[in-house]
Structures are given as C-alpha cells and as structure tokens.
N, C-alpha and C positions, 0 to 999 in steps of 0.2 A: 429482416433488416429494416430498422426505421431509420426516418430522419431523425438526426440530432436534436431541432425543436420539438419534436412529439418527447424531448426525455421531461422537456416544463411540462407536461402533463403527468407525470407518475410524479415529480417532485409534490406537484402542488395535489396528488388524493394525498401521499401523508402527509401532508400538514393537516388536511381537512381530518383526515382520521385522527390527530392529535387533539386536534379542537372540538370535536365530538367529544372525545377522551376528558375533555375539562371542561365541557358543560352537563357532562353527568348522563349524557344520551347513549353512551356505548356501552353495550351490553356485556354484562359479567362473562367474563371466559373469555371474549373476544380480542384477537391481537390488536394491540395501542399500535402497532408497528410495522411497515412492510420489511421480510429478510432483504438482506440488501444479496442480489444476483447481478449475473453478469449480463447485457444486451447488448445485440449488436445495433452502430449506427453506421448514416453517412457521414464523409464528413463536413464540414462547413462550407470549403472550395479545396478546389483543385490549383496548384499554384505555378509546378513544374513539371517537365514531363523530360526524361533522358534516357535517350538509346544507347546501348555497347551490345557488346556479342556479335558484331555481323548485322545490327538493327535487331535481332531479336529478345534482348535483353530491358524489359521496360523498367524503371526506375520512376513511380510516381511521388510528387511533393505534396503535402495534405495539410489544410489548418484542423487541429481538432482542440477541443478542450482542455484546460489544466494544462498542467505540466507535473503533478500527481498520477502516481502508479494506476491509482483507480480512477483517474480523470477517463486516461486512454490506453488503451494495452492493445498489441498484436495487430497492428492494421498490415490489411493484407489487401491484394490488387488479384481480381482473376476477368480471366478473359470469358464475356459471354456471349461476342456474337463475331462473325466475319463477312468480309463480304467482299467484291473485288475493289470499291473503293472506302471502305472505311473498317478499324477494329472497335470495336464497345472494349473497353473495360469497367470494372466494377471495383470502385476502393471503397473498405471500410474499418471500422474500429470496436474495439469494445470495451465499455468504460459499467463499472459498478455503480448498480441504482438500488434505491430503496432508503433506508434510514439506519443507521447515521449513512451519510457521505461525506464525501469532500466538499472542499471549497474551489471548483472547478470556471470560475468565472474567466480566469484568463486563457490565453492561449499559446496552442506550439503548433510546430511543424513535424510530422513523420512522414518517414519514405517508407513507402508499398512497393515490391517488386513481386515482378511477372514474368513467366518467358514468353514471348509470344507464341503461335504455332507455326511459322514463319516472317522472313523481316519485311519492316512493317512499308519499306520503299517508299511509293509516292502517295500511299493511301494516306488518309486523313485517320487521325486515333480520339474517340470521340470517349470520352472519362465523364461516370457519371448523369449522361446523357445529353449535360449542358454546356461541357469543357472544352474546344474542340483544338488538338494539337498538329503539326505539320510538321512533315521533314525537308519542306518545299523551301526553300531560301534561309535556313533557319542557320544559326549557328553547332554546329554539330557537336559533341555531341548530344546536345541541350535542343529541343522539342519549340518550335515559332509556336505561341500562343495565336490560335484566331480571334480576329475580332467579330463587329457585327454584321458586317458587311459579306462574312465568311472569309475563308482561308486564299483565295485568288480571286479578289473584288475587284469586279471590271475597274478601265481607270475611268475618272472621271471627265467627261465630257459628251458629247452630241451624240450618243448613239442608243441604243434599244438596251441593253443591258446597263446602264447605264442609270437609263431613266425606270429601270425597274427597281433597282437599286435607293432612288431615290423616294420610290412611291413606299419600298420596308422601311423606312424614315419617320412616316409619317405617322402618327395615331391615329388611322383608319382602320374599317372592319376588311378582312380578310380576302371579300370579293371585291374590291375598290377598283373598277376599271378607268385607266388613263386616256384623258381625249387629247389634240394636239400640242406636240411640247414647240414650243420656241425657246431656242436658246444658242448660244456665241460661244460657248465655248467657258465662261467665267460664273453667266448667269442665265437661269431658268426658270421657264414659267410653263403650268399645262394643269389643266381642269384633270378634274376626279370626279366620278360620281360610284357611290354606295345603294344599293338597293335597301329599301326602305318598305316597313309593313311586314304582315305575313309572310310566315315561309309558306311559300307556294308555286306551284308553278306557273310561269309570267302568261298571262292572262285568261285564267283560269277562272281568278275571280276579284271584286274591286278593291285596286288599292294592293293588286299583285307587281307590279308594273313600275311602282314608286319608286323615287329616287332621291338625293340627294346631293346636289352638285356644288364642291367645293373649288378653289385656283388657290394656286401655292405658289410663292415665287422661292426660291434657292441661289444658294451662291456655292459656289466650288470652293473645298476648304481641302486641304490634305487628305484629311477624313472621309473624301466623299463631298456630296450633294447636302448642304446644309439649309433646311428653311428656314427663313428669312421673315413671312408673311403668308398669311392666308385671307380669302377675302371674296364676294361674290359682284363687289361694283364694276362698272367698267370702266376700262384705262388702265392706267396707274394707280390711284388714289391710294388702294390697300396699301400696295409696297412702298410707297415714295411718302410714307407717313413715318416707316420704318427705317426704308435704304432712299435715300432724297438719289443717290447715283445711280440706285438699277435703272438700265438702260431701256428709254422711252419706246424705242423702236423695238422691243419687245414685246411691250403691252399696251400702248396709246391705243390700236385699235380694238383692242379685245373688246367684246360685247358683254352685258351683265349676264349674270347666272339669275337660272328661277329654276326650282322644284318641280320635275316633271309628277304628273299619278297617274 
C-alpha cells in the first residue's frame, strides 16, 4: 500500500519513457508504454468517522482522487491493531496507474466500513496513524475529530499539564525542558532550554553539556496556550514589543538568558 503522492512518481516515469520514445533513445522492441494496473493507495485524509451496531460498526469518511471509476475503486477500512486504549484502523483505495489514465486532479469523498472486534467505548480510534477520533463528548452517532492538543486537552490555565501542553506549541526539538512558569491565569511566561551539540552523553565530552535557553510569553486563547513572544532580554521588552498589555508583574523581574556549554 502507498501513499497517494508516490502515484506522481509512476505518472511522471511514463512521460519520461515517452520522451525517450521521441528523442530516438528507446530501444527497438521496447514498451513506449507502462499497462495501466491496478495499486493500492492511502487516502488523502480522513474526514469522518461513525459508529452504529452497538459501537461496533465503523463507517469511515475518505478524501481520494477523481470521481472517475479509475480515479478510486473499493476503498476498504480493516482493523490492525488494539489495545485497551486505542483501535488503529487502516483506509485505503485503489485507483488505475500507468498510461492512458484518467483525469484524476479533483476530488470525492468514500466511506470504508469496518466491524470492529469489539465497541469501540471510551478508547480513542486512531485512522491512518494521524486521524485521531472519540466517542468522548461527541455527537453520536458521528465520531469528535481530535485536535492537537489531543482528544481531552488539559483546560487551560496554572497548572503542570497545562504548561506541558504549552511547551507541544512551540517549534522546539523534542527534549526541550521547561524552567519556572509565571502565570495568572490569562498569561504566561517560562524559559525553555534545548540541548545543543553532540549526541552524547552529558559530560562525557566538550560541548556535551550545551544548551540553548529560550522565554516564551503566551496568552490563553480557547485553543489553549497561544505564543505571543519569544525572547532572551530581561524584563518585558521581548513581549511588550508585541502585547504592550501582558502583564509587568509577570516579567519585570526576569533576568536575561545566556547559553550555557
């Protein structure tokens, strides 16, 4: 099974094999043409997800290509993994490649159904490996799409989960540890630092040790912990460039950042 994008890679060898074909390079005997066969894809996203049967009946919603018989045919949903909080399933399609094709530039919607191997309850149903659906506050019998934040995102305000929450926000590397947060309730402020240098182990050897210290200031949006400012001076200055209102007695005293090694 591939992705859908990998089908621009078999489109674009026949052309190349045609334009061989009319610069006089292809050899006698040899096919101008690839048969056009059938492959299976993924499809583009996942858009719906709906339970009946008892919860154990899945009904998935799919964008794929065309709306030509050869664009997409037969898409089908199967279950590959369980667990006691989550199901994987698997959608895909299969659309006709090779030369001639269609004209497959636009798109549709098909529904993939599943039975599960039981219902699906409070677990989380995760399509695709990137989709991730709930039956947790959702409208029934219709599937709550999760965000990024995941399927029951702390609320936002003063707490540790919270500000974990805030720190997946950010375009930092992966091991980014957070140093003390200040915050009210509305708005938030609190250093990061990323390790910097060699993978190695910390001080092992020079420049194992490095770091990089960033301050982020945030505001509470519906959405979560929204950043606002990043910055290494001290005080205000970063944020009050951006938010002239986030609040002084947040950051007035903060001290500058510098690069540890």
């Amino acid at each position: 099974m591939q992705s859908w994008r990998s089908l621009a890679g078999v489109l674009l060898s026949a052309v190349a094999v045609l334009l061989l074909s009319a610069c006089g390079t292809q050899r006698a005997g040899a096919p101008t043409t690839e048969a056009p066969h059938w492959q299976t894809f993924a499809p583009f996203r996942v858009t719906a997800a709906r339970l009946s049967g008892g919860g154990r009946a899945l009904s998935v919603d799919a964008e794929v290509p065309g709306k030509g018989k050869t664009c997409a045919r037969r898409p089908q949903a199967a279950v590959t993994s369980t667990s006691e909080r989550n199901v994987w399933v698997q959608v895909t399609f299969s659309t006709l490649t090779g030369d001639p094709h269609a004209d497959c530039s636009k798109t549709a919607t098909v529904t993939a159904k599943v039975r599960l191997p039981s219902a699906l309850g409070h677990r989380e149903l995760v399509v695709d490996h990137d989709t991730t659906f709930t039956a947790d506050d959702a409208g029934l019998p219709g599937l709550r799409l999760c965000g990024d934040r995941g399927c029951h995102p702390a609320p936002t305000g003063c707490t540790p989960a919270s500000y974990d929450q805030a720190v997946a926000a950010l375009d930092v590397p992966t091991h980014t540890s957070r140093g003390e947060e200040h915050c009210d309730g509305k708005w938030l402020v609190f250093d990061v630092s990323s390790r910097m240098g060699p993978a190695c182990a910390e001080g092992r050897a020079p420049g194992c040790g490095a770091s990089l210290g960033d301050r982020w200031f945030f505001r509470a949006e519906k959405s979560g912990w929204v950043p606002l400012a990043r910055g290494t001076k001290a005080g205000c200055a970063d944020v009050h460039r951006v938010e002239p209102v986030f609040p002084a007695t947040l950051c007035a005293d903060l001290p500058a950042l510098q690069s540890s090694n």
